[in-house]
Biotite code that builds the C-alpha atoms (Angstrom):
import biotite.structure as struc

atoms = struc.array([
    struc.Atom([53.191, -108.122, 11.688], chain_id="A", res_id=1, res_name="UNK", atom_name="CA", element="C"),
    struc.Atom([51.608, -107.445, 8.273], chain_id="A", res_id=2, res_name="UNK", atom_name="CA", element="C"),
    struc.Atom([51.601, -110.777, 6.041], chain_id="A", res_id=3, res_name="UNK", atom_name="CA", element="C"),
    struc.Atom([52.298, -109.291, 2.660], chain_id="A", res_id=4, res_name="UNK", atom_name="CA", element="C"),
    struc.Atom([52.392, -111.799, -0.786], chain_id="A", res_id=5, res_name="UNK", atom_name="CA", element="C"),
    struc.Atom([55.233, -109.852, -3.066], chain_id="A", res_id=6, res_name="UNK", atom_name="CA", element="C"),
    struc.Atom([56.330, -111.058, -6.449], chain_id="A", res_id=7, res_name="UNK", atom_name="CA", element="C"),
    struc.Atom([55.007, -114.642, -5.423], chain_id="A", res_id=8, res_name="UNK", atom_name="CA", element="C"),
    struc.Atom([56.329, -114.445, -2.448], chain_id="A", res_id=9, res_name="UNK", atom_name="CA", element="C"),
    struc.Atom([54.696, -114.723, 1.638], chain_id="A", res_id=10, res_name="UNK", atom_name="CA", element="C"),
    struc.Atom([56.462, -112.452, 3.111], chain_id="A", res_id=11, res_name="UNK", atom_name="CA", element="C"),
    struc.Atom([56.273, -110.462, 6.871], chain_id="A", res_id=12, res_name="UNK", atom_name="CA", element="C"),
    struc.Atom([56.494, -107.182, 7.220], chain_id="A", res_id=13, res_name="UNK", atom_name="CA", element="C"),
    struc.Atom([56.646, -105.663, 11.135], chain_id="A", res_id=14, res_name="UNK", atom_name="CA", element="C"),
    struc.Atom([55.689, -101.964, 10.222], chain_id="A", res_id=15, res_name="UNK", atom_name="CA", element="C"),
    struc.Atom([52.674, -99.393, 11.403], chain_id="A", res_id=16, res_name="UNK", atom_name="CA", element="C"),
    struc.Atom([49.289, -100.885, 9.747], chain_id="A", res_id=17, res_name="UNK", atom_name="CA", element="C"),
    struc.Atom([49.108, -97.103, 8.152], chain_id="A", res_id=18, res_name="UNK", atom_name="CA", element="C"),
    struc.Atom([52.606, -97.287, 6.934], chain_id="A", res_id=19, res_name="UNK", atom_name="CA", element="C"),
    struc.Atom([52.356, -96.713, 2.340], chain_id="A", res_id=20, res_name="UNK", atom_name="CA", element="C"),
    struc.Atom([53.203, -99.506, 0.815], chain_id="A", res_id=21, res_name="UNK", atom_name="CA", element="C"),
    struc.Atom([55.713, -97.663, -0.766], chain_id="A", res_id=22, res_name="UNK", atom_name="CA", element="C"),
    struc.Atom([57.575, -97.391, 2.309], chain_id="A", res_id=23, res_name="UNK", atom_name="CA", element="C"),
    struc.Atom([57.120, -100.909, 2.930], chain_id="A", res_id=24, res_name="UNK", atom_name="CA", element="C"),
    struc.Atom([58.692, -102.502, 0.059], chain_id="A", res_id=25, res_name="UNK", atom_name="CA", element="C"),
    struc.Atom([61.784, -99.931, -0.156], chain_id="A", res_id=26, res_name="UNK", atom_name="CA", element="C"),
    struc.Atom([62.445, -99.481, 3.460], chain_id="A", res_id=27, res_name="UNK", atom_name="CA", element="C"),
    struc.Atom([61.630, -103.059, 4.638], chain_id="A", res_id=28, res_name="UNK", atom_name="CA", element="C"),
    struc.Atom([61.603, -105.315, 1.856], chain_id="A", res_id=29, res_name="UNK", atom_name="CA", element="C"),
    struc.Atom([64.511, -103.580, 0.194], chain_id="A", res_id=30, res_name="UNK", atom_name="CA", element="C"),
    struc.Atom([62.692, -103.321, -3.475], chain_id="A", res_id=31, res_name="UNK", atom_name="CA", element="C"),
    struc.Atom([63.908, -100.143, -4.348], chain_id="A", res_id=32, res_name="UNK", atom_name="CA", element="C"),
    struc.Atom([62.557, -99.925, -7.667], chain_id="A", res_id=33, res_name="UNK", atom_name="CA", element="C"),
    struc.Atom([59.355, -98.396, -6.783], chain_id="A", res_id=34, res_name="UNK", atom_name="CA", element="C"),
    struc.Atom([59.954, -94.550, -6.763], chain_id="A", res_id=35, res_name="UNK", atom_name="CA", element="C"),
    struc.Atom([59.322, -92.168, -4.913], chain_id="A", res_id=36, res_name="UNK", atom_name="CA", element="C"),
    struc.Atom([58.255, -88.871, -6.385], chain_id="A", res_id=37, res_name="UNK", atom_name="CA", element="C"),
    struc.Atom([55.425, -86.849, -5.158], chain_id="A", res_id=38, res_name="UNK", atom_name="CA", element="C"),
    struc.Atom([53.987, -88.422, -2.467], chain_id="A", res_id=39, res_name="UNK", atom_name="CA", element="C"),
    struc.Atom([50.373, -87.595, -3.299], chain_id="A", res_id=40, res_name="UNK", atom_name="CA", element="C"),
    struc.Atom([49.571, -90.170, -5.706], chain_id="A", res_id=41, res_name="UNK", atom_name="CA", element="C"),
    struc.Atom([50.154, -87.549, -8.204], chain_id="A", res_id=42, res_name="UNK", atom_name="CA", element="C"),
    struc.Atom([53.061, -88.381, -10.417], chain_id="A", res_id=43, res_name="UNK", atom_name="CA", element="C"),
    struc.Atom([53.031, -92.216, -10.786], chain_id="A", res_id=44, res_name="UNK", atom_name="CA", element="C"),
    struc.Atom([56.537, -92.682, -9.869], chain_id="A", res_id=45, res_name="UNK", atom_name="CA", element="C"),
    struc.Atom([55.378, -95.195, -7.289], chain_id="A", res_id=46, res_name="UNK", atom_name="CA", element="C"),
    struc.Atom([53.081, -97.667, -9.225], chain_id="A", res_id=47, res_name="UNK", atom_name="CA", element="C"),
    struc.Atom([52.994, -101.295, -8.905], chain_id="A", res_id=48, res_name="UNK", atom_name="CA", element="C"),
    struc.Atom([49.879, -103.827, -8.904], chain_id="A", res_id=49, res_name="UNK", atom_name="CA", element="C"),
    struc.Atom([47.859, -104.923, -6.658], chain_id="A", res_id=50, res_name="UNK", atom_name="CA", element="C"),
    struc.Atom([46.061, -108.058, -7.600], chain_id="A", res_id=51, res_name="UNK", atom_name="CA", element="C"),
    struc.Atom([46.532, -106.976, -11.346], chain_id="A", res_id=52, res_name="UNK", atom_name="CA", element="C"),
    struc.Atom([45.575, -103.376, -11.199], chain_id="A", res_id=53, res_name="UNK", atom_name="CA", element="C"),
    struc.Atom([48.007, -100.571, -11.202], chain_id="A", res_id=54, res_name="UNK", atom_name="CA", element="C"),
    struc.Atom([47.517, -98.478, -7.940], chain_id="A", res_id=55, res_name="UNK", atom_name="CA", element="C"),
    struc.Atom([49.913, -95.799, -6.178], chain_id="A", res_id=56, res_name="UNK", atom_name="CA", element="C"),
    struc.Atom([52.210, -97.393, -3.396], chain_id="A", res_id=57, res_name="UNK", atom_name="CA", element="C"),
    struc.Atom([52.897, -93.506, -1.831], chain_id="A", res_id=58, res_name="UNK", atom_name="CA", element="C"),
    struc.Atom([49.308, -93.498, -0.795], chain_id="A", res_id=59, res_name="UNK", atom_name="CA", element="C"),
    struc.Atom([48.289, -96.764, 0.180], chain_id="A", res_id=60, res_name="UNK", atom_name="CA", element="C"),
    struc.Atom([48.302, -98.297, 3.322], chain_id="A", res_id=61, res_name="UNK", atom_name="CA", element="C"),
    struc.Atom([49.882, -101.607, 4.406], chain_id="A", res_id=62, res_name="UNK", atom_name="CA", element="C"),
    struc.Atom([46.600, -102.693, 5.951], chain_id="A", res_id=63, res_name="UNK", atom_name="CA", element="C"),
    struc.Atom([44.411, -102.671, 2.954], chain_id="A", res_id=64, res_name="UNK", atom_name="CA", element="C"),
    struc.Atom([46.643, -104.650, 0.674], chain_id="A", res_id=65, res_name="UNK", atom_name="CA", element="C"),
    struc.Atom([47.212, -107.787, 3.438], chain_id="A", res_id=66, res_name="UNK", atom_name="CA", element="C"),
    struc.Atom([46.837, -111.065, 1.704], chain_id="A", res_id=67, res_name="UNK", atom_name="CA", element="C"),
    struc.Atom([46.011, -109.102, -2.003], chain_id="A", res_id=68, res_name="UNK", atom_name="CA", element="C"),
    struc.Atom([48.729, -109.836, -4.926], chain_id="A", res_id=69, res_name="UNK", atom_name="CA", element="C"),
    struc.Atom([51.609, -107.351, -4.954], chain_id="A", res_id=70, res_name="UNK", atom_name="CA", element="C"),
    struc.Atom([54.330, -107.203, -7.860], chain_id="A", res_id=71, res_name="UNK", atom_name="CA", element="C"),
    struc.Atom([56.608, -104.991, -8.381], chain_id="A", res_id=72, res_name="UNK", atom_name="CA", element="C"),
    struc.Atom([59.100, -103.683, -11.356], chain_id="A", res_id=73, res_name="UNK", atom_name="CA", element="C"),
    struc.Atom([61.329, -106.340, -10.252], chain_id="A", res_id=74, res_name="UNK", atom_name="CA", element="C"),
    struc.Atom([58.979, -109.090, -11.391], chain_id="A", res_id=75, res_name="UNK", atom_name="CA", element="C"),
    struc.Atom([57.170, -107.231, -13.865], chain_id="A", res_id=76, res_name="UNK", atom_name="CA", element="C"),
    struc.Atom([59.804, -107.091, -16.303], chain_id="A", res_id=77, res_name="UNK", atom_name="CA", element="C"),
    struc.Atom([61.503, -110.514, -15.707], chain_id="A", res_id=78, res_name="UNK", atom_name="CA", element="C"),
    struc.Atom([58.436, -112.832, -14.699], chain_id="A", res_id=79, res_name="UNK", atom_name="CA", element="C"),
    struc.Atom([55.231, -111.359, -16.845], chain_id="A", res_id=80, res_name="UNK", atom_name="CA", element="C"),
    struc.Atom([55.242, -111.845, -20.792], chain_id="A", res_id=81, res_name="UNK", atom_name="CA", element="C"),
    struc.Atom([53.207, -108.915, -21.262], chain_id="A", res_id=82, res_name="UNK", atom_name="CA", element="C"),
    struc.Atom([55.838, -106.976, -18.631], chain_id="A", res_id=83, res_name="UNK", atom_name="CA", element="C"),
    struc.Atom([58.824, -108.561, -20.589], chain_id="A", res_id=84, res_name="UNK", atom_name="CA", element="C"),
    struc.Atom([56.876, -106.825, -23.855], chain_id="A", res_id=85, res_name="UNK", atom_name="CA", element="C"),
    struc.Atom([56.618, -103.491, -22.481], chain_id="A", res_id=86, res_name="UNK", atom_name="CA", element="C"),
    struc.Atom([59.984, -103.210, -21.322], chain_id="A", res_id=87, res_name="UNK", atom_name="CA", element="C"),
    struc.Atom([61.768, -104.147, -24.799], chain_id="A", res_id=88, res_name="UNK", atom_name="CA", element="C"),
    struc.Atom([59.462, -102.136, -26.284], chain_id="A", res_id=89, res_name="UNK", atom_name="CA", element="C"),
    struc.Atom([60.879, -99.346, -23.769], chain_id="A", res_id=90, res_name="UNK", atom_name="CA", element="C"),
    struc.Atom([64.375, -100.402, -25.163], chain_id="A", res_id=91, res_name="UNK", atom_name="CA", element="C"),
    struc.Atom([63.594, -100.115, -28.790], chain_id="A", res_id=92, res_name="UNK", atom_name="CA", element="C"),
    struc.Atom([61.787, -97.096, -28.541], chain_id="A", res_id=93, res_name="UNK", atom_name="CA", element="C"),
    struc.Atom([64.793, -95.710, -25.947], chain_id="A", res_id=94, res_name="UNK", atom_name="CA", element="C"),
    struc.Atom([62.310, -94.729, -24.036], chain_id="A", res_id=95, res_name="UNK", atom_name="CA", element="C"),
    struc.Atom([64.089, -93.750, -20.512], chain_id="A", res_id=96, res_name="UNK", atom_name="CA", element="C"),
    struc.Atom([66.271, -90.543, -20.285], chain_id="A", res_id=97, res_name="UNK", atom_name="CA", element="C"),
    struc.Atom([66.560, -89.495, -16.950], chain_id="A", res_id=98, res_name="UNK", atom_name="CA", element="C"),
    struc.Atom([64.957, -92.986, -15.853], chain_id="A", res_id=99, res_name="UNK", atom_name="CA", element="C"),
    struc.Atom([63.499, -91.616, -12.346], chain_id="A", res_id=100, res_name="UNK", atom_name="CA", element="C"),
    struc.Atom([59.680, -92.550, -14.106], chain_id="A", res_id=101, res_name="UNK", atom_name="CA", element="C"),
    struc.Atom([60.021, -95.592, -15.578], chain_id="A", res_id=102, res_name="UNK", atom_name="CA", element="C"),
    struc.Atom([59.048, -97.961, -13.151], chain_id="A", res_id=103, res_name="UNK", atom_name="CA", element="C"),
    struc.Atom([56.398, -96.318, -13.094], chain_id="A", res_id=104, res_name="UNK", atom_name="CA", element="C"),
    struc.Atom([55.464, -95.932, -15.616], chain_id="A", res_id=105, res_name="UNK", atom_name="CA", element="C"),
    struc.Atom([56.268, -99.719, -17.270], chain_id="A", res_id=106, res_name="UNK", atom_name="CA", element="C"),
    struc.Atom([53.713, -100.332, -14.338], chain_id="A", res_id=107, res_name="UNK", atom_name="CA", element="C"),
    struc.Atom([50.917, -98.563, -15.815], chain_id="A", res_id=108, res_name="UNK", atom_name="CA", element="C"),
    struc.Atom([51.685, -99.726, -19.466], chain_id="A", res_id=109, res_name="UNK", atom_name="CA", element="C"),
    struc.Atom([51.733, -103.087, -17.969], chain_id="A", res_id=110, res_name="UNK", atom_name="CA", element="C"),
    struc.Atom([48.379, -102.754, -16.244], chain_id="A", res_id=111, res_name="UNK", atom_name="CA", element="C"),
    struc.Atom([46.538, -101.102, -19.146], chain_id="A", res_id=112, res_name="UNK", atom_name="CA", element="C"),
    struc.Atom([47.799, -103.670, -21.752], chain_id="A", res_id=113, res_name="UNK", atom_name="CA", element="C"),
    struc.Atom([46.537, -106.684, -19.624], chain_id="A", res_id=114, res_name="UNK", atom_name="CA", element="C"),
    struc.Atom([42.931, -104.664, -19.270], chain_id="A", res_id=115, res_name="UNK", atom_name="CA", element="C"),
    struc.Atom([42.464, -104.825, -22.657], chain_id="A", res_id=116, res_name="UNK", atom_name="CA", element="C"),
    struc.Atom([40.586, -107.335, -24.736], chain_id="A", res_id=117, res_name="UNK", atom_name="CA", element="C"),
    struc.Atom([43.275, -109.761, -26.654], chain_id="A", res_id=118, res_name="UNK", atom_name="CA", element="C"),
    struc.Atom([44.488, -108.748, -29.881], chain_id="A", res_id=119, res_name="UNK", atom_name="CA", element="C"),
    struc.Atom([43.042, -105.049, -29.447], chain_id="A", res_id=120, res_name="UNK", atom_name="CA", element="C"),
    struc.Atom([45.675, -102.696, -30.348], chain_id="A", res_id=121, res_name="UNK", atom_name="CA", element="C"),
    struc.Atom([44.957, -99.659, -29.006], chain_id="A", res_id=122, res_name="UNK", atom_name="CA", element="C"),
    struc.Atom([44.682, -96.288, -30.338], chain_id="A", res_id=123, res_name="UNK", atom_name="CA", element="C"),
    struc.Atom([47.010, -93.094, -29.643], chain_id="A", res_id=124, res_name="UNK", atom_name="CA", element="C"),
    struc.Atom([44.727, -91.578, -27.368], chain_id="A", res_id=125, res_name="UNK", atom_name="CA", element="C"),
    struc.Atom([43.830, -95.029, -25.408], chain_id="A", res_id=126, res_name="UNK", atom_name="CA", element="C"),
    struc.Atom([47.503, -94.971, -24.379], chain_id="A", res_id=127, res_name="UNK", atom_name="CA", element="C"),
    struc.Atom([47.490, -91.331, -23.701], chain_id="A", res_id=128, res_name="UNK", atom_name="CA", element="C"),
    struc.Atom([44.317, -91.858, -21.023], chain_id="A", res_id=129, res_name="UNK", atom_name="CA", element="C"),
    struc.Atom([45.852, -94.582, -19.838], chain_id="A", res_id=130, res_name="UNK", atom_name="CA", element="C"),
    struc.Atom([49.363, -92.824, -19.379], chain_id="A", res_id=131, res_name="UNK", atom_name="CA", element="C"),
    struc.Atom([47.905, -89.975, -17.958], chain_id="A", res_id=132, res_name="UNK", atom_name="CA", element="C"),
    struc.Atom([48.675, -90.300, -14.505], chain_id="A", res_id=133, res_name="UNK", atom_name="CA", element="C"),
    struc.Atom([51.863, -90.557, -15.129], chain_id="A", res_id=134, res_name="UNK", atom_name="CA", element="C"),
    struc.Atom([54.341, -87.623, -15.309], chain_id="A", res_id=135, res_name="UNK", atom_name="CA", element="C"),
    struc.Atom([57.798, -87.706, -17.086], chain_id="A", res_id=136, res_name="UNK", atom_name="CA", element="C"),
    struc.Atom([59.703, -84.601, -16.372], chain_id="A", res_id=137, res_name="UNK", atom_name="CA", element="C"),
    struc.Atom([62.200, -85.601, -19.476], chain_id="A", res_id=138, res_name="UNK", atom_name="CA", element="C"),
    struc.Atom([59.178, -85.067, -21.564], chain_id="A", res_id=139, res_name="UNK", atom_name="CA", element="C"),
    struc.Atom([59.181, -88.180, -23.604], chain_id="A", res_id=140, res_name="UNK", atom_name="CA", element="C"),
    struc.Atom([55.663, -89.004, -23.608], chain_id="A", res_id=141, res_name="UNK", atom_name="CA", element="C"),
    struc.Atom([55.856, -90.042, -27.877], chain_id="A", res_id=142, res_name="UNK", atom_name="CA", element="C"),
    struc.Atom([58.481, -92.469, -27.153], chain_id="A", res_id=143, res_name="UNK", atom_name="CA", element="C"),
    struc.Atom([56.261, -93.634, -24.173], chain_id="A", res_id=144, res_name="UNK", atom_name="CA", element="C"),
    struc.Atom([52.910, -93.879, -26.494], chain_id="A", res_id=145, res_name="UNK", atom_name="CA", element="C"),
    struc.Atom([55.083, -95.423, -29.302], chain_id="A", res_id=146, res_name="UNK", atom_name="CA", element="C"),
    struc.Atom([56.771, -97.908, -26.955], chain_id="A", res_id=147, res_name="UNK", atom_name="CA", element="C"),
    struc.Atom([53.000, -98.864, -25.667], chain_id="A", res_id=148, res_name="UNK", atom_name="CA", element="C"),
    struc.Atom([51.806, -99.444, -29.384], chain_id="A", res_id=149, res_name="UNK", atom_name="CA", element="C"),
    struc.Atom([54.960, -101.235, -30.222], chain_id="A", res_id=150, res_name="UNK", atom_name="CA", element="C"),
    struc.Atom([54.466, -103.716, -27.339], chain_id="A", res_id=151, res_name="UNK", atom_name="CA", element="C"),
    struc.Atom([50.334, -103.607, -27.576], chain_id="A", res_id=152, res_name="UNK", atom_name="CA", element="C"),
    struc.Atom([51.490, -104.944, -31.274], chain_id="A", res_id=153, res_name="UNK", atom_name="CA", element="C"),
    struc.Atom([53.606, -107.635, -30.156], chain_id="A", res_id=154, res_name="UNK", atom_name="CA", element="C"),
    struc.Atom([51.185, -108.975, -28.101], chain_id="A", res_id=155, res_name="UNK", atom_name="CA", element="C"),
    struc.Atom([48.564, -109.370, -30.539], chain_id="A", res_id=156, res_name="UNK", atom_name="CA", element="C"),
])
């Protein structure tokens, strides 16, 4: 049994120590809002945080995130002010075509907004660096970088 803390919550988990988090909170947990798309930590479908930072579910193993901070898109967008900023920015901007990505990548936005010093709004190629990791087969990487400003903006 793997203790696991999800979206402020203890929770036990009775999968293979090696088993991707990913795997974990779909198969198990039944959070199926973390993606999966490449499998190789390649495409970002699969992001969420781990104590704050944004890291690829697909890859990681149960074991090393044991009694470390886990949220997800579920709580990202409902229970975190900067998450909540992000995804009406996502809205506004209409953002999501095929939608597959956006978990993902409201993830990373998420993550890279709270790493940056209050009030700094941060320029076009910031967000693309940021972003990069994070593929959108729809193509709509402006609406992603203009979404990120908007909500960067909102925060400030």
């Amino acid at each position: 049994m793997t203790t696991l803390n999800v979206n402020g919550r203890t929770q036990q988990v009775d999968v293979d120590p090696s088993t991707p988090v990913l795997w974990a909170l779909r198969d198990t947990l039944g959070l199926t809002g973390t993606k999966f798309g490449c499998g190789a930590a390649l495409c970002g479908a699969c992001t969420v945080h781990v104590d704050g930072q944004a890291i690829r579910s697909c890859v990681t193993p149960i074991s090393s995130v044991e009694g470390r901070k886990i949220t997800t898109i579920e709580a990202v967008t409902t229970d975190d002010p900067v998450g909540r900023a992000v995804r009406d920015a996502w809205i506004k901007h209409d953002v999501a075509q095929c939608g597959y990505c956006q978990s993902g990548q409201i993830m990373s936005a998420t993550a890279f907004l709270k790493s940056l010093p209050k009030g700094q709004k941060p320029s076009a190629a910031d967000i693309d660096s940021a972003m990069a990791g994070n593929v959108c087969r729809c193509g709509t990487y402006a609406r992603i970088r203009a979404a990120v400003a908007d909500a960067a903006g909102s925060l400030a």
